[in-house]
N, C-alpha and C positions, 0 to 999 in steps of 0.2 A: 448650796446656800445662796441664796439672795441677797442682791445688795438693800440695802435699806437708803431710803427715799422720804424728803421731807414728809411726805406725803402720808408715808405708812406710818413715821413717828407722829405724825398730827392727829393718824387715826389712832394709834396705841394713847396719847396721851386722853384721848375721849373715850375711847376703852376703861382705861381707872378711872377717870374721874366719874363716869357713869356705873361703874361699878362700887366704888368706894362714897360719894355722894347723894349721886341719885340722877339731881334734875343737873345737864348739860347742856345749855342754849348753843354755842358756837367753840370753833376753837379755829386762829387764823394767824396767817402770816401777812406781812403787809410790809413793802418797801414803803416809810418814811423817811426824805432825803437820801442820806448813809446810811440810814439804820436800818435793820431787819425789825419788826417788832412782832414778835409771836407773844399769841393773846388769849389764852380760856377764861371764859365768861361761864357764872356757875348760879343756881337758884338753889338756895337752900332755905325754904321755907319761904316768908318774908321777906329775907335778907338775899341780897344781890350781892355778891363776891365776883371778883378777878383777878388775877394775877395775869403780868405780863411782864415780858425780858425783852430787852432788846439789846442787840449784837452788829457788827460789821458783818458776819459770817452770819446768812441764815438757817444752816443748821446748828450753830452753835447756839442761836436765839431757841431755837425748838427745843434743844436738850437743855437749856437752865430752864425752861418753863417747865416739862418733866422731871427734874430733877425737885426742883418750888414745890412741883405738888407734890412727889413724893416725901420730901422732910415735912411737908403742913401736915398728910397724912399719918404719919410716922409718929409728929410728935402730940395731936391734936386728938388722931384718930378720924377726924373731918374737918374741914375747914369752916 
């Protein structure tokens, strides 16, 4: 088994959202200051959506933003 890498959760996290949404522009990590800030940017229709988390730990920024979408998805069906 392999370890898992911001990398591959950054890729899995554009995996659902392009699966369960559709249109997917970016999905990124970004050192501001102290903060980690992980960020999917999403096109659904018309309407421009994002969710972003930001953490001290930047894997811990990448898994609340997968976790975000998956309760949006969960509870919305789509965001």
């Amino acid at each position: 088994m392999c370890k898992k890498t911001n990398e591959t959760r950054l890729e899995r996290i554009q995996e659902i959202a392009s699966k369960q949404i559709g249109s997917v522009r970016s999905v990124s990590l970004k050192l501001k200051g102290v903060l980690w800030i992980c960020t999917l940017k999403m096109q659904l229709g018309e309407h421009f959506e994002q969710i972003a988390v930001s953490d001290e730990d930047p894997t811990e920024a990448v898994r609340g933003t997968k976790n975000r979408l998956k309760k949006i998805i969960k509870r919305y069906g789509a965001v």
